[in-house]
PyMOL CGO cylinders between C-alpha atoms (Angstrom):
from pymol import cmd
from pymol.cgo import CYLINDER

trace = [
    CYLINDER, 32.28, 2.26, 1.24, 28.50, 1.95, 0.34, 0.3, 1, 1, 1, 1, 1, 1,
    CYLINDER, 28.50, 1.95, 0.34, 28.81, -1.98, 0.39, 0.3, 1, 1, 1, 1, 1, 1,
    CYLINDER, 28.81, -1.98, 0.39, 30.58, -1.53, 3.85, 0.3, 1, 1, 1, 1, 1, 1,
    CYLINDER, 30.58, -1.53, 3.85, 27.83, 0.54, 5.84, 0.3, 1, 1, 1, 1, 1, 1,
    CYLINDER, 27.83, 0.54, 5.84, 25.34, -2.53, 3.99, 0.3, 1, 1, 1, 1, 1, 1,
    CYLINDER, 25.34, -2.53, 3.99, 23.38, -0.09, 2.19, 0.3, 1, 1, 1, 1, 1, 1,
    CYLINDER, 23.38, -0.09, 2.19, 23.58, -1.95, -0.87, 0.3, 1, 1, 1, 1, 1, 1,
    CYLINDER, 23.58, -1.95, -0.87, 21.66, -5.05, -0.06, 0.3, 1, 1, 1, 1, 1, 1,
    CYLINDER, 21.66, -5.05, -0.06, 18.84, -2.07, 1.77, 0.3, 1, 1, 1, 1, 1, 1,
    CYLINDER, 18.84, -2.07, 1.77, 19.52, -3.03, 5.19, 0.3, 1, 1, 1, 1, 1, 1,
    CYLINDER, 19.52, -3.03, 5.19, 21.79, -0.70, 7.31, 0.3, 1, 1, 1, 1, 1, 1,
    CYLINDER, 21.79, -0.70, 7.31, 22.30, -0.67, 11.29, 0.3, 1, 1, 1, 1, 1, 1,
    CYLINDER, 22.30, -0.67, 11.29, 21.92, 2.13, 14.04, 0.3, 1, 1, 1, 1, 1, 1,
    CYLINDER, 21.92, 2.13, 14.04, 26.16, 2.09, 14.00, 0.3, 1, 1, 1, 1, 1, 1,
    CYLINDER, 26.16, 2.09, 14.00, 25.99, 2.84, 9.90, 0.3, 1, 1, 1, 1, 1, 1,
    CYLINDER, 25.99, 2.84, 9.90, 23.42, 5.47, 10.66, 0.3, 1, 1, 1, 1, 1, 1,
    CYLINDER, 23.42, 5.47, 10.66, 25.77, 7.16, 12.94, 0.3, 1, 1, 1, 1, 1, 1,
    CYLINDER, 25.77, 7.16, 12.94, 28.85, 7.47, 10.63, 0.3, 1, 1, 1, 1, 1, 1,
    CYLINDER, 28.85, 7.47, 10.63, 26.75, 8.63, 8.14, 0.3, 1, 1, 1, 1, 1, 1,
    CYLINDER, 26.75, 8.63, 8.14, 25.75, 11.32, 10.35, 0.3, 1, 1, 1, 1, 1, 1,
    CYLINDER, 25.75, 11.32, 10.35, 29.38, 11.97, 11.02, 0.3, 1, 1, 1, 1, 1, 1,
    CYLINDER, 29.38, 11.97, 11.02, 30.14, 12.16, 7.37, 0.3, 1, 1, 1, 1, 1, 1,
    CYLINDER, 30.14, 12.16, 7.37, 27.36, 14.67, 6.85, 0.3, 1, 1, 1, 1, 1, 1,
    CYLINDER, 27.36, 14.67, 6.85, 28.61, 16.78, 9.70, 0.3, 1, 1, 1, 1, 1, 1,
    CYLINDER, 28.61, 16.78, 9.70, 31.73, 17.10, 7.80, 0.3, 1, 1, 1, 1, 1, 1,
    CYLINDER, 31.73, 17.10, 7.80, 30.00, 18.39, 4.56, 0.3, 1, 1, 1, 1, 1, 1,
    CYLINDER, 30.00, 18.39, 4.56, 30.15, 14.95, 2.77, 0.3, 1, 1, 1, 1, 1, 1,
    CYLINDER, 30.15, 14.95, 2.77, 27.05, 15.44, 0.46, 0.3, 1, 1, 1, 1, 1, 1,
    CYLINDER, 27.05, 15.44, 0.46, 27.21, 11.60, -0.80, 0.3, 1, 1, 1, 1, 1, 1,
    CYLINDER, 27.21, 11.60, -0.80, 26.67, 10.73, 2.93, 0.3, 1, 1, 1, 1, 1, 1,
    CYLINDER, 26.67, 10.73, 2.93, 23.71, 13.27, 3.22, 0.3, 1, 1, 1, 1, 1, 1,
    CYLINDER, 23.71, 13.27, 3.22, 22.36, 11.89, -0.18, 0.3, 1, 1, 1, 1, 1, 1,
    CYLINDER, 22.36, 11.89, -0.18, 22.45, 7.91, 1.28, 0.3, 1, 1, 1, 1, 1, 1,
    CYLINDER, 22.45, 7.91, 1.28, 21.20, 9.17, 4.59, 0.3, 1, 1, 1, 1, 1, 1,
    CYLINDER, 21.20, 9.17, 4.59, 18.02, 10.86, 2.19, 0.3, 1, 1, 1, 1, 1, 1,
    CYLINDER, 18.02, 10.86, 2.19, 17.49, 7.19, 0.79, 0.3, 1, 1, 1, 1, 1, 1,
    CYLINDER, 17.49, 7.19, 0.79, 17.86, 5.42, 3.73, 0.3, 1, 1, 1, 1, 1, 1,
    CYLINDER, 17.86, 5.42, 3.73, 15.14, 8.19, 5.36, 0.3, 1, 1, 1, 1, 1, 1,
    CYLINDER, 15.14, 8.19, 5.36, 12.73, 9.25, 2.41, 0.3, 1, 1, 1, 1, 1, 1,
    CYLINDER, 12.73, 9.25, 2.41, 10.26, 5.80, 2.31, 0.3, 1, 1, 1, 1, 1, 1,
    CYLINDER, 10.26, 5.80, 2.31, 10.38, 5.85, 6.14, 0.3, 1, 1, 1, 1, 1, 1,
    CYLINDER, 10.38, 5.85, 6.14, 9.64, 9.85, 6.60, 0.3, 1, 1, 1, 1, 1, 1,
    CYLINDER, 9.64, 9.85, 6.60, 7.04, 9.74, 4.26, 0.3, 1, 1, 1, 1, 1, 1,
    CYLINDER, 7.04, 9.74, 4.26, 5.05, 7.08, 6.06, 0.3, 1, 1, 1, 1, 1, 1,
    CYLINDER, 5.05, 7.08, 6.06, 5.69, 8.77, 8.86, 0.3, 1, 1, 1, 1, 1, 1,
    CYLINDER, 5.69, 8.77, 8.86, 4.12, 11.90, 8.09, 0.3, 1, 1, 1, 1, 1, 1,
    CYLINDER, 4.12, 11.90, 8.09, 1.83, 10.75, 5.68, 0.3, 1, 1, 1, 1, 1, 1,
    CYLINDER, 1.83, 10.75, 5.68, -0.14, 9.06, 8.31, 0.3, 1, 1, 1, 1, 1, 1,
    CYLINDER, -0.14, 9.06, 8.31, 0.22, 12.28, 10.10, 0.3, 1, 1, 1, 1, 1, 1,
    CYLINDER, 0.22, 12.28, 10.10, -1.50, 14.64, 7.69, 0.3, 1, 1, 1, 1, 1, 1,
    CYLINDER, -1.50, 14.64, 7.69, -3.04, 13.34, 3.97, 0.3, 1, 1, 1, 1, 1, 1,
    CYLINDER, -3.04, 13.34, 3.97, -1.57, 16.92, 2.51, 0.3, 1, 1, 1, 1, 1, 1,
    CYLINDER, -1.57, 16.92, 2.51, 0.70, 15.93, 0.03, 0.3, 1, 1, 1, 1, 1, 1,
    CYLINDER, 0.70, 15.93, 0.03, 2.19, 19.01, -0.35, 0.3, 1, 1, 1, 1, 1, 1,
    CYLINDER, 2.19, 19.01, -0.35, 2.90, 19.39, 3.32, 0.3, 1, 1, 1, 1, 1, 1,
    CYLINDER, 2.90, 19.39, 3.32, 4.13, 15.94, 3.38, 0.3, 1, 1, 1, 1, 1, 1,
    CYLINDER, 4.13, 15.94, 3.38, 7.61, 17.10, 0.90, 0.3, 1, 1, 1, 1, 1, 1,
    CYLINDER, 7.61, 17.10, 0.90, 7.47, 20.12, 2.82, 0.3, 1, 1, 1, 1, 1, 1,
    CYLINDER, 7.47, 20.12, 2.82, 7.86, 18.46, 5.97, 0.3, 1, 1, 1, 1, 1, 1,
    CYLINDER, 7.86, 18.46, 5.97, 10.47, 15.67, 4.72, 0.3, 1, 1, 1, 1, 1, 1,
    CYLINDER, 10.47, 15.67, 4.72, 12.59, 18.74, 2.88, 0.3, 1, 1, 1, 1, 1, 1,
    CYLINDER, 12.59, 18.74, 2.88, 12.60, 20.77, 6.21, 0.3, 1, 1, 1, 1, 1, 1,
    CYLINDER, 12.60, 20.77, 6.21, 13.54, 17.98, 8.27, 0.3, 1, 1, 1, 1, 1, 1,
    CYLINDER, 13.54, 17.98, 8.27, 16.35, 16.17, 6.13, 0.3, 1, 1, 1, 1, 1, 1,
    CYLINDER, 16.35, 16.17, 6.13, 17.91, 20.38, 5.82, 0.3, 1, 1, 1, 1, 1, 1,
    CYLINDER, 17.91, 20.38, 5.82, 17.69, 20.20, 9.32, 0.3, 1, 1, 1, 1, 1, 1,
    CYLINDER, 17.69, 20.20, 9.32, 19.63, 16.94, 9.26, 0.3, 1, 1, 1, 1, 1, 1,
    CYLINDER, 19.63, 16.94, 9.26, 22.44, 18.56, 7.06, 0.3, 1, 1, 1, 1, 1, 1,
    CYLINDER, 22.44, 18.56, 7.06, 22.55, 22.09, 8.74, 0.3, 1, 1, 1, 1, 1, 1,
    CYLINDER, 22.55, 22.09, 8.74, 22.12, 19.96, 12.34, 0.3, 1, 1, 1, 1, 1, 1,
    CYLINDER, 22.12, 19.96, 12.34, 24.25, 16.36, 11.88, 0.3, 1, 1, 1, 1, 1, 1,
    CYLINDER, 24.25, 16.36, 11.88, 27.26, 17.85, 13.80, 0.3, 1, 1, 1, 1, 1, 1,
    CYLINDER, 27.26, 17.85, 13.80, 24.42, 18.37, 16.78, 0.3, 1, 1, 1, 1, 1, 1,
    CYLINDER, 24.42, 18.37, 16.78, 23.75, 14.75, 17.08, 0.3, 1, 1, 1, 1, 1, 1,
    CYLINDER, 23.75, 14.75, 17.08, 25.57, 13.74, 20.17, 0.3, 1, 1, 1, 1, 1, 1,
    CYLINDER, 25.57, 13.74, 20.17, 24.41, 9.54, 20.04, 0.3, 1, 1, 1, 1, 1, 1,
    CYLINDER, 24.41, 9.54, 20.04, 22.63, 9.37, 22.77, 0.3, 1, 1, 1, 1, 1, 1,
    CYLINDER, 22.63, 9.37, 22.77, 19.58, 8.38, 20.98, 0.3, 1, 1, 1, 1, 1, 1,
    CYLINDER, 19.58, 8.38, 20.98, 19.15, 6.09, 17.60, 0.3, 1, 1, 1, 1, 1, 1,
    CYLINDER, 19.15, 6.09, 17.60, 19.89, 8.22, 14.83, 0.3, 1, 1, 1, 1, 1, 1,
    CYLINDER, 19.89, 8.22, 14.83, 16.08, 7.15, 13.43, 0.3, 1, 1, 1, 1, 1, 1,
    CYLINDER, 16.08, 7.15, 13.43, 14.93, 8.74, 16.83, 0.3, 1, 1, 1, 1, 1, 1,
    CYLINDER, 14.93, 8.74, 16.83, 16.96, 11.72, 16.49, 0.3, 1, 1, 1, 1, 1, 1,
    CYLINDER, 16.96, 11.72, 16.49, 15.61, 12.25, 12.70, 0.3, 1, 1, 1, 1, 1, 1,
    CYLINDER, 15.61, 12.25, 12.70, 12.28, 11.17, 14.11, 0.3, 1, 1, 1, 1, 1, 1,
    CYLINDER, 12.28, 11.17, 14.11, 11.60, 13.96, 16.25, 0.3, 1, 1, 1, 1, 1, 1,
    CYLINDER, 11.60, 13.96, 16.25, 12.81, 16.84, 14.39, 0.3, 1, 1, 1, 1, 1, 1,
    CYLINDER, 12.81, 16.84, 14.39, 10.07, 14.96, 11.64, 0.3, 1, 1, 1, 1, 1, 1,
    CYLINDER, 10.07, 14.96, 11.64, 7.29, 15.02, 14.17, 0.3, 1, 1, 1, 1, 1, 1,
    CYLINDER, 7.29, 15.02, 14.17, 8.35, 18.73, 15.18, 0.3, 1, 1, 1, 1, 1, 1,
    CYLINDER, 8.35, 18.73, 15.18, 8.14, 20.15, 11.79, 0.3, 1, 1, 1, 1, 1, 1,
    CYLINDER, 8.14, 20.15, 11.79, 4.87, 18.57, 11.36, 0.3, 1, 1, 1, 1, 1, 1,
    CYLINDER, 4.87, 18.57, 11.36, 3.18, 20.18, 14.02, 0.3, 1, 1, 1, 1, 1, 1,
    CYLINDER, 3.18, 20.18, 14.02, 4.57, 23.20, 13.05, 0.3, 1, 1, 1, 1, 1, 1,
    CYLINDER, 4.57, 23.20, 13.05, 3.12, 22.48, 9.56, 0.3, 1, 1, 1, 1, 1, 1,
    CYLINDER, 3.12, 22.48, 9.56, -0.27, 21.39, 11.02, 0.3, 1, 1, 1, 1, 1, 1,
    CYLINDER, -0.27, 21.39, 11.02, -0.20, 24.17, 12.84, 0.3, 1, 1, 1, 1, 1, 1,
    CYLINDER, -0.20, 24.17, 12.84, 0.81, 26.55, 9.95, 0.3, 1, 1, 1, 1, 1, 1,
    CYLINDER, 0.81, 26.55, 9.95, -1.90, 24.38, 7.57, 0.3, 1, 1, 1, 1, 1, 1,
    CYLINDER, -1.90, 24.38, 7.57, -5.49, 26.02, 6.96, 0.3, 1, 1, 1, 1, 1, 1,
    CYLINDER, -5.49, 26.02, 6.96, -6.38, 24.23, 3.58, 0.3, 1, 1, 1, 1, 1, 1,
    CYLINDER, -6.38, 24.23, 3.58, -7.87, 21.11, 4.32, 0.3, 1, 1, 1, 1, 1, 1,
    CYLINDER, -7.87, 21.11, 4.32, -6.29, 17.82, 4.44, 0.3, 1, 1, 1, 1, 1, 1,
    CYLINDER, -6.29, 17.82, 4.44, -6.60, 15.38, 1.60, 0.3, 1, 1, 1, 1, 1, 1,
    CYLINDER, -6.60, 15.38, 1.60, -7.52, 11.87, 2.74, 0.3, 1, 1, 1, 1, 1, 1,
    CYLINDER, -7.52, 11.87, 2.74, -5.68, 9.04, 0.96, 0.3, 1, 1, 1, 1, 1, 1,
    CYLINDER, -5.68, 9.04, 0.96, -5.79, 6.00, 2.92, 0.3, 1, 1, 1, 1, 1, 1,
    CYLINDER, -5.79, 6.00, 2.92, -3.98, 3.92, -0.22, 0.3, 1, 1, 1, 1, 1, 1,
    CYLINDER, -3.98, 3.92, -0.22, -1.21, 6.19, -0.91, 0.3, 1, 1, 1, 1, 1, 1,
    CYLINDER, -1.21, 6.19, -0.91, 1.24, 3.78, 0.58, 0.3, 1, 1, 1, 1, 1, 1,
    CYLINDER, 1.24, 3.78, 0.58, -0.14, 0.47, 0.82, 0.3, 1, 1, 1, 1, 1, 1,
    CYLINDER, -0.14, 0.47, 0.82, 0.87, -2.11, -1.95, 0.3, 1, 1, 1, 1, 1, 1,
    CYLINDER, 0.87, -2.11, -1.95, -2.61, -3.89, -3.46, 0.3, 1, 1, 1, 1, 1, 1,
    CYLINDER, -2.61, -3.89, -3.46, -1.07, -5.96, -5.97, 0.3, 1, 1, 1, 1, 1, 1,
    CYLINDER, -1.07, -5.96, -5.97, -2.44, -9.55, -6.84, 0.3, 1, 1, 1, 1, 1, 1,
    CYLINDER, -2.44, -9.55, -6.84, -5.88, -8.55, -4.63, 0.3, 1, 1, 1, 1, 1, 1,
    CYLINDER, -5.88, -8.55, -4.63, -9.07, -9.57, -6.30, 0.3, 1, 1, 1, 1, 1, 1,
    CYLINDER, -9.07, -9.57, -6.30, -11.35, -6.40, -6.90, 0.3, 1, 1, 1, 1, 1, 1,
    CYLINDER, -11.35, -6.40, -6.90, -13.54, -6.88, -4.18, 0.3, 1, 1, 1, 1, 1, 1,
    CYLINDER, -13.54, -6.88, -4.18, -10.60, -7.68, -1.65, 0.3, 1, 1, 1, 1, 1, 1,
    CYLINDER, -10.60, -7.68, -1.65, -9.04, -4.09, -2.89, 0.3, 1, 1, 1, 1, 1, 1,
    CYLINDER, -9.04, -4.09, -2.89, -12.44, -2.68, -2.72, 0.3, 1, 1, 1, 1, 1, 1,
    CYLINDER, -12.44, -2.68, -2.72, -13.23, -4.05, 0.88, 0.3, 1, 1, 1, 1, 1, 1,
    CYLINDER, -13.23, -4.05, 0.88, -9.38, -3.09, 1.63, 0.3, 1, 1, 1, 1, 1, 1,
    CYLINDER, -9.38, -3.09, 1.63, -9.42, 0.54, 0.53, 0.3, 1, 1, 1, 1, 1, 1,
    CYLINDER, -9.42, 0.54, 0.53, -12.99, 0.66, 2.73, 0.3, 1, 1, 1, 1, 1, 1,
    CYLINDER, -12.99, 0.66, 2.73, -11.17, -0.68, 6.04, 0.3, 1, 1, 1, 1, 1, 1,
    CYLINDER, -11.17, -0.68, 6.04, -7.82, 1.32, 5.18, 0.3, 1, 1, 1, 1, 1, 1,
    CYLINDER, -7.82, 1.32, 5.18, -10.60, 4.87, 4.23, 0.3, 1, 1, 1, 1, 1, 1,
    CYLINDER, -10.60, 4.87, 4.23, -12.27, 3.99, 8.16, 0.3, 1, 1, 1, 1, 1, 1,
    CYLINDER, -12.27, 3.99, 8.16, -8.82, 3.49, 9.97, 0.3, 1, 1, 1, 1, 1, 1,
    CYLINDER, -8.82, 3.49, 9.97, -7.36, 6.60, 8.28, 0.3, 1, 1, 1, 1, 1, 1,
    CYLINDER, -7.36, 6.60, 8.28, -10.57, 8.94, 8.94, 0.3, 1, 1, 1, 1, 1, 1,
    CYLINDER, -10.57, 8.94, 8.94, -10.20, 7.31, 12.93, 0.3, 1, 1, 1, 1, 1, 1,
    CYLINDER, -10.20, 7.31, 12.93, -6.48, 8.27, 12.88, 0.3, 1, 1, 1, 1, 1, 1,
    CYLINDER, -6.48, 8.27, 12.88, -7.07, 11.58, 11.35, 0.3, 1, 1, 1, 1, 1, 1,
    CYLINDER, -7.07, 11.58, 11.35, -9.91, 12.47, 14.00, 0.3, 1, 1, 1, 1, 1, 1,
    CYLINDER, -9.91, 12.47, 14.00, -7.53, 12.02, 17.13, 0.3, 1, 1, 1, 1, 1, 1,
    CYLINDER, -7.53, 12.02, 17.13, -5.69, 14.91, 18.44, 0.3, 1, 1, 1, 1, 1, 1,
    CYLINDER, -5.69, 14.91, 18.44, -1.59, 15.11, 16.89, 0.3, 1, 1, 1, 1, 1, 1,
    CYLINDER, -1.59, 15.11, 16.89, 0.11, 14.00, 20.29, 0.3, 1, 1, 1, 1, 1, 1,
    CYLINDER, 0.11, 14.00, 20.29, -2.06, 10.78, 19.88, 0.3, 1, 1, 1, 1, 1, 1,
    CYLINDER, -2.06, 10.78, 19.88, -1.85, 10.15, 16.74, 0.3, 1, 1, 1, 1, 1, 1,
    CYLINDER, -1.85, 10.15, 16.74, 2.03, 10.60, 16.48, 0.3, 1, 1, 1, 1, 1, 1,
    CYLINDER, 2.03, 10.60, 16.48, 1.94, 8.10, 19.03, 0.3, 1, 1, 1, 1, 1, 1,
    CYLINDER, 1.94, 8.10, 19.03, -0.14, 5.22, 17.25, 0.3, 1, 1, 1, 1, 1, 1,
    CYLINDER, -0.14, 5.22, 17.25, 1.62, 5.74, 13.74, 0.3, 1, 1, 1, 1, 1, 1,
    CYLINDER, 1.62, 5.74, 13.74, 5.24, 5.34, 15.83, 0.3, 1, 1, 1, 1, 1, 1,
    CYLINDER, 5.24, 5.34, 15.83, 4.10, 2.63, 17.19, 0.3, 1, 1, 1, 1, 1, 1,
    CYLINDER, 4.10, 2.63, 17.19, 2.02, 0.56, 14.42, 0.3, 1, 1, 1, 1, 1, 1,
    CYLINDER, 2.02, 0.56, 14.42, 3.26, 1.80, 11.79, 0.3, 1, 1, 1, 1, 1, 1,
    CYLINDER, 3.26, 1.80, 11.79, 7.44, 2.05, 12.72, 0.3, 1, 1, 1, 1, 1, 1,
    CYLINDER, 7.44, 2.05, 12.72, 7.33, -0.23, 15.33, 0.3, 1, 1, 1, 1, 1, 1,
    CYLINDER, 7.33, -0.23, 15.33, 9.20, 1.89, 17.60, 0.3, 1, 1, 1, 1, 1, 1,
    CYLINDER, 9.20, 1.89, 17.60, 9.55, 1.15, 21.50, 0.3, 1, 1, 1, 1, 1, 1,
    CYLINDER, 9.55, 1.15, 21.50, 7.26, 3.60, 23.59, 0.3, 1, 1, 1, 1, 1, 1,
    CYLINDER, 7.26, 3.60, 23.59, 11.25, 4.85, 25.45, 0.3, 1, 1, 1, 1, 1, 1,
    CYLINDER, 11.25, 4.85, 25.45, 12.10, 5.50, 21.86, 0.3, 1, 1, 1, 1, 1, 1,
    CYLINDER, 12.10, 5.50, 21.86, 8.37, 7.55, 20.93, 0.3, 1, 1, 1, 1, 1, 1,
    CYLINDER, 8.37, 7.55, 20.93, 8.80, 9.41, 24.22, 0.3, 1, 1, 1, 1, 1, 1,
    CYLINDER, 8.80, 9.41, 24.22, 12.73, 11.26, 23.07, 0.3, 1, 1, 1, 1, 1, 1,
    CYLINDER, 12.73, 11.26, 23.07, 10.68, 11.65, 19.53, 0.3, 1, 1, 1, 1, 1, 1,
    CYLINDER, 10.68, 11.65, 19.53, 8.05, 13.34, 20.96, 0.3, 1, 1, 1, 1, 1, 1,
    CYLINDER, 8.05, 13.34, 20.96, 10.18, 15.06, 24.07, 0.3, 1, 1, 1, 1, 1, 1,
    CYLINDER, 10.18, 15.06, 24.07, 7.78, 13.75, 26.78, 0.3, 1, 1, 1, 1, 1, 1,
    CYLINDER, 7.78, 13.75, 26.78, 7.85, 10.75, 29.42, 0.3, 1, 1, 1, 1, 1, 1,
    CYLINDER, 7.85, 10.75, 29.42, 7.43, 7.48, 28.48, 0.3, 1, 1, 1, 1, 1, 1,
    CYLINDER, 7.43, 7.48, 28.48, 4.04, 7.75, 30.85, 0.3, 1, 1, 1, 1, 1, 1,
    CYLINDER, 4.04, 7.75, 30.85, 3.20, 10.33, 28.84, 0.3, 1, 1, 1, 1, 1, 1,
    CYLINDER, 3.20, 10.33, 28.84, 3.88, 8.40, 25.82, 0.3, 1, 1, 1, 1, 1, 1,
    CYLINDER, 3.88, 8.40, 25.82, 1.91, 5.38, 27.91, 0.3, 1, 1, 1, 1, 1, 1,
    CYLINDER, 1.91, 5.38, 27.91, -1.17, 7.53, 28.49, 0.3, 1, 1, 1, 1, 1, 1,
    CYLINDER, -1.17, 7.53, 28.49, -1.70, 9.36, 24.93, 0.3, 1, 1, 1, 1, 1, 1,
    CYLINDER, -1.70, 9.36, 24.93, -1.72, 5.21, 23.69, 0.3, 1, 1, 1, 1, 1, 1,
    CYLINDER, -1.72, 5.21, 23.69, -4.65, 4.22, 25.89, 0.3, 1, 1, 1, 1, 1, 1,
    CYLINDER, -4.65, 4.22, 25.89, -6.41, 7.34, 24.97, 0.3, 1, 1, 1, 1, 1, 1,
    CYLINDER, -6.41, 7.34, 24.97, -5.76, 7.10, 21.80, 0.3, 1, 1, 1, 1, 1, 1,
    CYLINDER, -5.76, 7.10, 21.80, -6.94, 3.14, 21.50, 0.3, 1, 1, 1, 1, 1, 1,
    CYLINDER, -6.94, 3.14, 21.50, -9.95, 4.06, 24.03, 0.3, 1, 1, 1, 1, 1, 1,
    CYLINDER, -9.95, 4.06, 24.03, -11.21, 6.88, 20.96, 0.3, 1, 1, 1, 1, 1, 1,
    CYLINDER, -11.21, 6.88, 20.96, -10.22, 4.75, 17.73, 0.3, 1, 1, 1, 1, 1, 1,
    CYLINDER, -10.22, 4.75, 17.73, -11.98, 1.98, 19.44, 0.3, 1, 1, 1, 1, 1, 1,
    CYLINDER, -11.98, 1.98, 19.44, -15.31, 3.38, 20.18, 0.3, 1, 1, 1, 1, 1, 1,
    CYLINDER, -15.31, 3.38, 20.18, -15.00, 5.79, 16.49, 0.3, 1, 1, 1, 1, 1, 1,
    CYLINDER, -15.00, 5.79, 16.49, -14.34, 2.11, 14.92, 0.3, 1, 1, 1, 1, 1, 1,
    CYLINDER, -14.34, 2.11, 14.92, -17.42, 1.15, 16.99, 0.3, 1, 1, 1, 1, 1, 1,
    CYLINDER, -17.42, 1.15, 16.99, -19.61, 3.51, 15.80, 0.3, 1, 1, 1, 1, 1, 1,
    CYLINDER, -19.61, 3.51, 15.80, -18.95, 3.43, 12.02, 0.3, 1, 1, 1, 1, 1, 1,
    CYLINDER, -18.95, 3.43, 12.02, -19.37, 0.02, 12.04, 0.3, 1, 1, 1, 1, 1, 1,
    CYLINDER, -19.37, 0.02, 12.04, -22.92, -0.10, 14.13, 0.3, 1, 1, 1, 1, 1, 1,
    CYLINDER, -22.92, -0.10, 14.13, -23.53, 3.34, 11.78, 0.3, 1, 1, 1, 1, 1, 1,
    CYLINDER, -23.53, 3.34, 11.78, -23.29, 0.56, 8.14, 0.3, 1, 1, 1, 1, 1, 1,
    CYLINDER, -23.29, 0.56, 8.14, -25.35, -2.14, 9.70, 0.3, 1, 1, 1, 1, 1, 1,
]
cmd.load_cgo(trace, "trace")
């Protein structure tokens, strides 16, 4: 079975996602358990880039994949399974954010792989990944959910707007705002080391 939804070779489509989904809704914990794989890397980028807390960061992924198991029989396919997951990811991290009053732990490397780079091309690296990070931490949540869907998960703004249960101009908007601040906050750190 595993070799027939292709998650041996790693890849796996929207239609493999979806039986999966329909196993788990049945109780079939070997489905939940490939559904975790297939999800874990992808979550954790995900919400890593939403909040540096690593302990909020499991929290988070835990909360959402229970969600998955207690919720699988809820998923109706009228969205990707990856948006469905998505968005009950991004709503458990604003309810963490929101729940959060230590402060947040800034680690701009934690998932970036800096093999074979010479030691000032890591050092300049971890400088530009440090900036972008502190930039992406400073915008408001809506925004920066938006930016890390899109940069970082290459999702299509239709897609970002059922994650984040707004319009797509919605979506559209919190983008150019979002650019508009990590542009001039790129700006001034840069004029600010000259």
């Amino acid at each position: 079975m595993q070799h027939q939804l292709g998650l041996s070779t790693g890849s796996h489509s929207d239609n493999d996602e979806k039986c999966l989904l329909a196993r788990v809704s049945s109780g079939d914990r070997g489905a939940f358990e490939k559904l975790y794989k297939i999800y874990f890397s992808r979550l954790t980028r995900f919400v890593g880039r939403m909040t540096r807390s690593t302990p909020l960061i499991e929290e988070v992924i835990n909360d959402t994949m229970l969600v998955v198991w207690q919720k699988a029989a809820t998923y109706d396919g009228t969205c990707k399974p990856s948006t469905w997951v998505f968005a009950i990811a991004y709503r458990k991290t604003l309810k963490g954010l929101r729940a959060s009053d230590e402060p947040l732990e800034s680690d701009a490397t934690l998932y970036e792989d800096e093999s074979g780079l010479q030691p000032e091309q890591h050092m300049h690296r971890q400088q530009l990944q440090q900036t972008v990070a502190d930039a992406l931490d400073a915008l408001p949540a809506a925004q920066r959910a938006v930016m890390v869907l899109t940069y970082y998960h290459e999702l299509a703004y239709s897609d970002i707007a059922d994650i984040v249960a707004c319009p797509v101009n919605t979506v559209k908007t919190r983008m150019f705002n979002a650019r508009q601040k990590l542009k001039d906050m790129l700006w001034n750190e840069r004029e600010n080391n000259r």
